[in-house]
N, C-alpha and C positions, 0 to 999 in steps of 0.2 A: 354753150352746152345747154340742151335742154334738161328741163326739170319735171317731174309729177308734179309740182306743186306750184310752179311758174314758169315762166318761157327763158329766163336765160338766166344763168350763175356763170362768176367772174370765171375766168380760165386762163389767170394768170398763170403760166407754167412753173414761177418760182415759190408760190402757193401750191399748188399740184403738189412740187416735186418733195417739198419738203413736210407734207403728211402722208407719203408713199409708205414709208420705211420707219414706222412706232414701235416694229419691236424690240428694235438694238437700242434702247435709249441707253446711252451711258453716260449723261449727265443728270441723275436722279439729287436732288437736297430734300435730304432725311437728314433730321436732326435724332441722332444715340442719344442714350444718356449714357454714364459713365459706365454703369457695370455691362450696357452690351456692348460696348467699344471695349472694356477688358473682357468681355467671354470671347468677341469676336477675332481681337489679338490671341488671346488664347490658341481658338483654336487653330489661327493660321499656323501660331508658334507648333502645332502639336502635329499637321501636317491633315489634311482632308481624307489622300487615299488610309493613309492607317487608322483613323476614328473610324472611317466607312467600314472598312476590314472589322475593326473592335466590332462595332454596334452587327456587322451582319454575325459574324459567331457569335456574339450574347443570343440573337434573335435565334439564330438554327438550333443550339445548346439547349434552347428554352425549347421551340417546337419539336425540334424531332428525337431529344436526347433525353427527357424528362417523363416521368410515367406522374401526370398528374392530370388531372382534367380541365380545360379553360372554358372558364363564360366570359360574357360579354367584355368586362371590365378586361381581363388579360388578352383578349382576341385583340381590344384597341389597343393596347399599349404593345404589345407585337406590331400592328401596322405604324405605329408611331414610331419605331424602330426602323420601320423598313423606310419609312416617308424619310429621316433622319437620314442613314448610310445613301439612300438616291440621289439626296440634297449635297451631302458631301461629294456623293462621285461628280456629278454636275459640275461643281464647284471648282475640282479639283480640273477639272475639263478644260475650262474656260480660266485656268490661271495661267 
């Protein structure tokens, strides 16, 4: 195969094949420490789609059900919520 930067790179197929497909990695070593390997039991134990449910009604309750005014600080912590309940739906996707 040629190259921009030289006239040939190796093209071994079993090289190729096996940096095709980097998105599904599912043998990641992450080393937890204790308390995220109990919050992360946690919240298996608690179940993903009903946190997501929890965290989206806190978030709607807050937006559209409250007569207060939000700056910057509670607009983040809103999207922080939303990032949070996504995270869980995903999650809950792919168990």
């Amino acid at each position: 195969m040629r190259t921009p930067n030289g006239p040939n790179v190796d093209s071994n197929a079993d090289s190729v094949n096996k940096t095709i497909n980097t998105l599904h990695v599912s043998n990641i070593n992450v080393s937890l420490t204790q308390s995220q390997s109990d919050f992360l039991n946690l919240v298996q134990g608690q179940g993903y789609l009903e946190l997501s449910r929890s965290l989206k009604m806190i978030h709607d309750l807050a937006l559209y059900h409250l007569d207060i005014s939000f700056n910057g600080v509670e607009k983040s912590a809103l999207f922080d919520l939303k990032l949070l309940w996504e995270g869980f739906e995903r999650m809950e996707e792919n168990a």
